[in-house]
C-alpha positions as semicolon CSV with decimal commas, in nm:
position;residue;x (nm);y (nm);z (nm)
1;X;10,885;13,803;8,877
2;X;10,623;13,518;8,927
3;X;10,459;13,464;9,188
4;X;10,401;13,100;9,327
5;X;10,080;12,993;9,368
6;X;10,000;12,835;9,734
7;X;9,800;12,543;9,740
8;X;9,454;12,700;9,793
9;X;9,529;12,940;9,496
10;X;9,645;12,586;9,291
11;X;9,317;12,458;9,436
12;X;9,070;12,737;9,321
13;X;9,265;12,740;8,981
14;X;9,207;12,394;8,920
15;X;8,829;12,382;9,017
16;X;8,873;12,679;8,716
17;X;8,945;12,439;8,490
18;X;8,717;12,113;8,593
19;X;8,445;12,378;8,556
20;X;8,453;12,402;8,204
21;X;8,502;12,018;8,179
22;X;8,627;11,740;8,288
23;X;9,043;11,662;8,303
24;X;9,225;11,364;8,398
25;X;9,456;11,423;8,701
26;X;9,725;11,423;8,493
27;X;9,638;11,643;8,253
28;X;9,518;11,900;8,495
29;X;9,871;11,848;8,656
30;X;10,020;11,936;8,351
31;X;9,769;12,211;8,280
32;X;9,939;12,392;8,662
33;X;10,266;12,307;8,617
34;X;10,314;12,501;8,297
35;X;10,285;12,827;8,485
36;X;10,604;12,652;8,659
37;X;10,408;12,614;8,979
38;X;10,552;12,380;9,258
39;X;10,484;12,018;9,157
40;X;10,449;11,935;9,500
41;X;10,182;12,184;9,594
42;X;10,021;12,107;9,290
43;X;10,017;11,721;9,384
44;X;9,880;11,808;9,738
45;X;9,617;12,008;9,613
46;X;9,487;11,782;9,320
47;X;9,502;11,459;9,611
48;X;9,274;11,697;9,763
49;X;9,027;11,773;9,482
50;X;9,011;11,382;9,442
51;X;8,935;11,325;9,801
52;X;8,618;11,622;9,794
53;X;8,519;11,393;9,508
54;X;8,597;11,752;9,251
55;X;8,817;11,556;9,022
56;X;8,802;11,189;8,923
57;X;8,984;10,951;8,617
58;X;8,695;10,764;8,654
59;X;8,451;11,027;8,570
60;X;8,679;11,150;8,307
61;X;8,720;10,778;8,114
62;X;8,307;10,846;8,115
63;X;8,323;11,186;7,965
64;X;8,548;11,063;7,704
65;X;8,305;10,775;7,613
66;X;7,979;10,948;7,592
67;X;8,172;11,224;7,350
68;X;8,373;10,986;7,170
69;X;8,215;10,650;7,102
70;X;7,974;10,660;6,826
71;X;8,214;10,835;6,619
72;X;8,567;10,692;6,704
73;X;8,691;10,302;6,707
74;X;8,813;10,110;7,018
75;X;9,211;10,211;6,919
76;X;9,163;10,614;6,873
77;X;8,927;10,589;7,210
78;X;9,251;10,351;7,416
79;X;9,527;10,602;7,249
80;X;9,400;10,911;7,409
81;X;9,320;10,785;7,692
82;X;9,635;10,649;7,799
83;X;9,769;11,022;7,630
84;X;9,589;11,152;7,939
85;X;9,789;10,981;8,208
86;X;9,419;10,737;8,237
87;X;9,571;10,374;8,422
88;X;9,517;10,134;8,171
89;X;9,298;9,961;8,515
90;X;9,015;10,221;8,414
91;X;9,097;10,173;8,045
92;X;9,062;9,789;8,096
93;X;8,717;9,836;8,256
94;X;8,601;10,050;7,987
95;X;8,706;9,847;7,728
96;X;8,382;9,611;7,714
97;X;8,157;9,936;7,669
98;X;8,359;10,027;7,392
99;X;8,384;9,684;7,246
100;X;8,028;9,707;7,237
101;X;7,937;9,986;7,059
102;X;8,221;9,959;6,829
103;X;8,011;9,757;6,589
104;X;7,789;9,982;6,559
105;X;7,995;10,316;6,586
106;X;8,180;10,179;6,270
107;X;7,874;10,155;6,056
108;X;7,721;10,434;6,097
109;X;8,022;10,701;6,014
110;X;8,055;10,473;5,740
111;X;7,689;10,517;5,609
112;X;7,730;10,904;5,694
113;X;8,063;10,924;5,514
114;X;7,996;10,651;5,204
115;X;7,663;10,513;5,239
116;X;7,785;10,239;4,918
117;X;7,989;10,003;4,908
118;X;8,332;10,063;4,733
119;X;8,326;10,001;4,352
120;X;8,682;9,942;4,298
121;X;9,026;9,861;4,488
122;X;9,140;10,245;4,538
123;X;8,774;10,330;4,632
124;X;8,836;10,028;4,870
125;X;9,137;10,182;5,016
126;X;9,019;10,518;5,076
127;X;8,738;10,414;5,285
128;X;8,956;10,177;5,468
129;X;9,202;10,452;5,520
130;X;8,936;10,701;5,647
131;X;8,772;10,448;5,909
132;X;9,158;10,299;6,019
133;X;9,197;10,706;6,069
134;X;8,900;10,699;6,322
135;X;9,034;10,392;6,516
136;X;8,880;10,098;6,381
137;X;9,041;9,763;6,295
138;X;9,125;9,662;5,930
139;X;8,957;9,332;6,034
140;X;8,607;9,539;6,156
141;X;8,586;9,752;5,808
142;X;8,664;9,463;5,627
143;X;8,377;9,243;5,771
144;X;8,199;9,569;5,703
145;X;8,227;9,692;5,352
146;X;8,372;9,349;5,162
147;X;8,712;9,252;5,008
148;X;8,677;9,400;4,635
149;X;8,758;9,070;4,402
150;X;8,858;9,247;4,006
């Protein structure tokens, strides 16, 4: 028989969590609700943990940027974003800091991953198909490594 959790327990378990990193409020809702914990306890104490300043979107959309950009494009960076229940308002304010260092995000995992220029039309497409993989525009890794004329 389980137990429900009250919303101090709900608290103390979600301060569990944000102390190994941070979580978007949705995600951490989804993180307590899979013990099937009372949604509405859960929502009560996470409104809490926002207002003691303990969990924040905003913080998390920074998180997410320092450990992602530099290695991922503006698309991989927007998709799991929104995947975490982010409102596309933080997303849209982020979106100039990732714009920015797209650029240069895109070169350099394609130095560290090719380094040359592709020699031939498959050779084209693999690299194209890695870097799309990482979330950057066809249109970016074009202007990047060349169209390959036979």
């Amino acid at each position: 028989m389980h137990l429900r959790m009250d919303r101090t327990e709900l608290k103390k378990q979600a301060l569990k969590f944000l102390a190994r990193r941070e979580y978007s409020k949705r995600e951490l809702r989804s993180r307590l609700a899979e013990k099937g914990e009372d949604i509405e306890a859960i929502d009560e104490a996470l409104s809490e943990l926002e207002s003691e300043g303990w969990l924040s979107d905003r913080r998390y959309v920074e998180q997410i940027l320092n450990a992602r950009l530099g290695r991922y494009g503006r698309e991989h960076v927007v998709h799991e974003l929104r995947s975490k229940g982010v409102s596309e308002t933080l997303i849209e304010g982020a979106l100039p800091r990732i714009v920015e260092m797209e650029a240069g995000a895109l070169k350099s995992v394609w130095e560290k991953k090719f380094g040359r220029k592709p020699c031939d039309r498959k050779e084209l497409g693999r690299q194209a198909r890695f870097l799309q993989s990482r979330g950057f525009s066809l249109g970016e890794i074009m202007k990047l490594i060349g169209h390959f004329e036979d």
